[in-house]
C-alpha positions in Angstrom: -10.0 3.7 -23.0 -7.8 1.2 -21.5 -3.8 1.2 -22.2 -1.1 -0.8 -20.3 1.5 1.8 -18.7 4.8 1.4 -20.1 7.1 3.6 -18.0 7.1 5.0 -14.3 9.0 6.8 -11.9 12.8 6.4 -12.4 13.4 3.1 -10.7 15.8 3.4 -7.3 19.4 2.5 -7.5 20.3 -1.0 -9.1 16.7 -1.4 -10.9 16.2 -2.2 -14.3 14.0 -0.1 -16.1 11.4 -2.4 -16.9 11.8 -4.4 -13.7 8.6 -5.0 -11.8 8.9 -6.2 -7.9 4.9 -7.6 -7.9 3.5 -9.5 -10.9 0.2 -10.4 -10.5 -1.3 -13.3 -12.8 -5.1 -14.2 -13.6 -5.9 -14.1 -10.0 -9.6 -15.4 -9.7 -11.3 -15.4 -5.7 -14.8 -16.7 -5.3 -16.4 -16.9 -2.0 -19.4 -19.5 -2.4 -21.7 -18.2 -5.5 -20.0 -14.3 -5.2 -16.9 -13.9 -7.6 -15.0 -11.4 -6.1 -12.0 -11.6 -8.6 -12.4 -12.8 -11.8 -9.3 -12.7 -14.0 -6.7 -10.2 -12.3 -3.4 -9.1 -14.0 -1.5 -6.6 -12.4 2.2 -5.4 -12.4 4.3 -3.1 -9.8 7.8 -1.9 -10.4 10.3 -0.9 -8.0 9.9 2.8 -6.9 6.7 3.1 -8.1 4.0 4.1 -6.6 0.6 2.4 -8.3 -3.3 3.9 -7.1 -5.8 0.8 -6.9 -9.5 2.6 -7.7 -12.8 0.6 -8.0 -16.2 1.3 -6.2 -17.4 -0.7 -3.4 -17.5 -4.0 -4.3 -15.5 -3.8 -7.0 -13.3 -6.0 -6.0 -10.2 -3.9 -4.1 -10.5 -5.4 -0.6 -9.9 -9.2 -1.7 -6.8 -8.7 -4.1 -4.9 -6.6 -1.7 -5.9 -9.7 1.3 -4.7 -11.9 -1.4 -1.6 -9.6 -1.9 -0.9 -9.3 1.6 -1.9 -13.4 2.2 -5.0 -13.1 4.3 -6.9 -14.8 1.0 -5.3 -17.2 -1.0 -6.6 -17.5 -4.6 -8.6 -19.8 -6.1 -6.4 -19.8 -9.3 -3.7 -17.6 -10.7 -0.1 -17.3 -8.8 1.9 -13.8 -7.9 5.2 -13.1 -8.8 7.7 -11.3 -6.5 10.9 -10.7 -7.7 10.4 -12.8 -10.6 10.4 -15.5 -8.5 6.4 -17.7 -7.9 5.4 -17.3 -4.5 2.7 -19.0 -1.7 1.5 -16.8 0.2 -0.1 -18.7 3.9 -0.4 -16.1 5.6 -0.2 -12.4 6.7 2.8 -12.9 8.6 4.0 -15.1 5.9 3.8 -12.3 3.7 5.7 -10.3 6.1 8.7 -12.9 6.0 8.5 -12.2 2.4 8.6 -8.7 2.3 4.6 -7.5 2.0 3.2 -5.5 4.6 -0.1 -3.2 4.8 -0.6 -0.1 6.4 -4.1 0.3 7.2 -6.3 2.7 8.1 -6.5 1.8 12.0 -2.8 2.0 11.5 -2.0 -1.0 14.8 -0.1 1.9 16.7 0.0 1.7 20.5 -1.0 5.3 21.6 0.1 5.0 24.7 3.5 3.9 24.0 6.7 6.4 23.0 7.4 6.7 18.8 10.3 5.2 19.4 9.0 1.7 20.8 6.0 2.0 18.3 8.6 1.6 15.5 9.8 -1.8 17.0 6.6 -3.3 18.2 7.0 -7.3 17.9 10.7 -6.9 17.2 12.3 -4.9 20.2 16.0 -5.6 20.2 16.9 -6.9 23.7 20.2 -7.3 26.1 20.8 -9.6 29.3 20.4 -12.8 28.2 17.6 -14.5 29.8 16.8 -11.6 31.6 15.7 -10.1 28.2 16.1 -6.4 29.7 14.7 -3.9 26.5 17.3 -1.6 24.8 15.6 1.2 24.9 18.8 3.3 24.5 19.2 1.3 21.3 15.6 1.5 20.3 15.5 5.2 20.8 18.7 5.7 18.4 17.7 4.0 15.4 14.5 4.8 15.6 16.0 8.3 15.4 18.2 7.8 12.6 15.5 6.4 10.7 12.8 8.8 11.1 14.9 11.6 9.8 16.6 9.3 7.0 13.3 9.2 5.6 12.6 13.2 6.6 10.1 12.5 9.3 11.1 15.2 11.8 9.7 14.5 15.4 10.9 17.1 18.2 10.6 14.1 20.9 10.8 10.8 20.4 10.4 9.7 23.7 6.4 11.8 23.3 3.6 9.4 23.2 1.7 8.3 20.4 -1.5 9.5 21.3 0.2 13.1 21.4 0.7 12.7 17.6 -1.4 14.9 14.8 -3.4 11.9 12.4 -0.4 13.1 9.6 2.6 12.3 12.3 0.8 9.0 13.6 0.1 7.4 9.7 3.8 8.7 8.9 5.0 6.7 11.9 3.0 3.6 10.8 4.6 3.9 7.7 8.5 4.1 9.0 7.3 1.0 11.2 6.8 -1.1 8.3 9.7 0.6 5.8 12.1 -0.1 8.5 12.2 -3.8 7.5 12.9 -3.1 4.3 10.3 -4.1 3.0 9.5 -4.8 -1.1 5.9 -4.0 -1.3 3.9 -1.9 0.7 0.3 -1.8 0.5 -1.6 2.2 2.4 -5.1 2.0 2.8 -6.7 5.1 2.5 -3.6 6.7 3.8 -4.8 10.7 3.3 -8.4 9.4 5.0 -9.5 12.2 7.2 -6.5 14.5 7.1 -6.1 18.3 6.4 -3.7 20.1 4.0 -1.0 20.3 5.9 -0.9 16.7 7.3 -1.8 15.2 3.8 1.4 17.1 2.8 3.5 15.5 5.2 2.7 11.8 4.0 2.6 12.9 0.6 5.9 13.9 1.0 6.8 10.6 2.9 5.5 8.6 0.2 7.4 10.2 -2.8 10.5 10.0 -0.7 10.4 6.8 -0.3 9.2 5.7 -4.0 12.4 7.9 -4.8 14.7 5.3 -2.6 13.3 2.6 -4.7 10.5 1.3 -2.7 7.5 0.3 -4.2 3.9 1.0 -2.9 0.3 0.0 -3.6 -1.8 2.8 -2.6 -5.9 2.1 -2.0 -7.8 5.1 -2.2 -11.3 6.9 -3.4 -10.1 10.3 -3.6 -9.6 11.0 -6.9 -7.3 14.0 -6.1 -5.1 12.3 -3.7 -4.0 9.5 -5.8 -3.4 12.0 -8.6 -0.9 13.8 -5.8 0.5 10.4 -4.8 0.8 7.7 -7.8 2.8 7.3 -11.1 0.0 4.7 -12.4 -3.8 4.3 -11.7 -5.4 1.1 -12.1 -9.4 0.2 -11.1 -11.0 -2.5 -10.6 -14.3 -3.0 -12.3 -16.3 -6.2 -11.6 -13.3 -8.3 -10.6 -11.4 -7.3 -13.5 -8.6 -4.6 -14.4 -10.2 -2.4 -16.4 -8.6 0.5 -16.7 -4.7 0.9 -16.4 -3.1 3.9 -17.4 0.3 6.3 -16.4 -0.9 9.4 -14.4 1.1 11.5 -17.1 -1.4 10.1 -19.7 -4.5 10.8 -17.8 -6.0 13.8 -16.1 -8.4 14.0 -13.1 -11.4 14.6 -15.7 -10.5 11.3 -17.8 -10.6 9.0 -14.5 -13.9 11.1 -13.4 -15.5 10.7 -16.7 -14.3 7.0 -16.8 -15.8 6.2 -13.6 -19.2 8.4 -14.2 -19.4 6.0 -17.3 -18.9 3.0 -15.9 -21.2 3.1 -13.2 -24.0 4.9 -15.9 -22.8 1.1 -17.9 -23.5 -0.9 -14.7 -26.8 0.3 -14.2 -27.9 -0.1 -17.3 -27.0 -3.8 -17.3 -28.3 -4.2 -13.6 -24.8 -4.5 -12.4 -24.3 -1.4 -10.1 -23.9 -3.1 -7.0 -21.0 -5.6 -8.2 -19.7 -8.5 -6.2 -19.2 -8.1 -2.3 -16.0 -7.6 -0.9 -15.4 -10.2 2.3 
C-alpha cells in the first residue's frame, strides 16, 4: 500500500518544484536494547505541509527530538537545504532554522501578546541601560500578526485572556517570525473546538502558501486530513506508509492502521519500541 508522494502544494515563491527543505537519511536511534528508529527516510519540501502518524511507540517522539536536535542519531545524517547538517542541540537547531511548537506551547500567560512574540529576543534601546522597546515590540508584533491573518483586537491583552485557538496561533507567529525553514506542531488542534481548530487551520495553510514548510504530529485522523498535503506513519521505527493526501482518503489511512495493528498482534508486536 505504500507509494512515495511525488508532488505537493505549489511550492512558495523562488522554489523549485521538486525542491525539498528537510531530507532525512537512514536515521537509526537506539536507547540501550530498545530501537526506537530503525532505518528512517523521510523528505519535506518547501510549503508543504507533511502529517507524521504512528501509534505510541511507534517511533514519532524520537525523530522529531532528532529533527529538532534534542537526540542525535546513532547513524544516518539530515539534509537541510541540501546541505549535511549536525545538529547539538535544540537551540542549535534553532540557529539553523528548526523550531517546535509543542503542545504546552512555552507562552508566558501573564505577559502581553506582544512581548510573548519576542520572548528571549526583545529588541532593546539605551545602551547599557538596556531599557525594552516596547513601542517597537508592540508594532511589529502588530504587523506580523495580521501579515499572517491573525487578528487580535488588543495586543497589549494578556496571554492568559486568550481562547486555546488564539494562544497556539500566537505560539506559532512566535516561532514563524524568525523565519524559520522547518517547523515542527505537536498536536496542534489537541483539545480545541470547531471554531478555534478553524482558526489554526487557517494559520497553517496560510503560511504553507508563503512557502514555509511544516511537520505536523498528530493522532487525529481528520485533522491531518484538514491540515497536510502528505501523510507519512511510522510503524516500528520505519516509514511505512507515505502517500499524497489527494491519493488517499480517511478510510484508506483507517483501514491501513486497523491492519497494521491487527499485523502487530499477531506477531506479538503491538506494543512496539518505547518512545524516550
Amino acid at each position: 500500500m505504500t507509494s512515495p508522494a511525488t508532488s505537493a502544494r505549489t511550492p512558495g515563491p523562488g522554489a523549485a518544484e521538486t525542491e525539498n527543505i528537510l531530507e532525512v537519511e537512514h536515521i537509526s536511534k537506539s536507547f540501550g536494547a530498545v530501537v526506537a528508529l530503525r532505518d528512517v527516510n523521510l523528505t519535506l519540501r518547501r510549503g508543504e505541509v507533511l502529517g507524521l502518524v504512528g501509534d505510541n511507540g511507534a517511533g514519532k517522539s524520537t525523530l522529531c527530538k532528532i529533527i529538532c536536535g534534542f537526540h542525535r542519531p546513532d547513524s544516518g545524517r539530515i539534509l537541510l537545504d541540501g546541505k549535511e547538517v549536525h545538529l547539538r542541540s535544540v537551540e542549535d537547531a534553532r540557529r539553523h532554522g528548526i523550531d517546535t511548537v509543542y503542545q504546552d506551547l512555552a507562552l508566558v500567560p501573564q505577559l502581553p501578546i506582544y512581548s510573548n512574540l519576542f520572548l528571549g529576543r526583545e529588541p532593546t534601546f539605551g545602551g547599557p541601560l538596556r531599557l525594552l522597546a516596547r513601542h517597537k515590540m508592540r508594532a511589529q508584533a502588530k504587523a506580523y500578526l495580521d501579515s499572517i491573518k491573525v487578528h487580535i483586537p488588543d495586543i497589549d491583552a494578556e496571554v492568559e485572556r486568550l481562547s486555546g485557538g488564539q494562544r497556539q496561533a500566537i505560539a506559532v507567529a512566535r516561532a514563524t517570525r524568525q523565519q524559520v525553514k522547518v517547523l515542527l506542531l505537536d498536536e496542534p488542534l489537541a483539545a480545541m473546538g470547531a471554531r478555534e481548530s478553524a482558526l489554526i487551520i487557517d494559520l497553517v495553510k496560510g503560511l504553507a502558501a508563503a512557502g514555509q514548510s511544516m511537520i505536523v504530529i498528530d493522532h487525529n485522523y481528520t485533522h491531518l486530513f484538514e491540515l497536510c498535503d502528505r501523510l507519512a506513519v511510522l510503524q516500528n521505527g520505519v516509514i511505512a506508509f507515505d502517500r499524497l493526501v489527494s491519493e488517499t482518503s480517511l478510510e484508506e489511512m483507517t483501514e491501513y492502521m486497523v491492519s497494521e495493528y491487527r499485523r502487530q498482534v499477531e506477531t506479538g508486536r503491538v506494543n512496539g519500541p518505547a518512545q524516550p
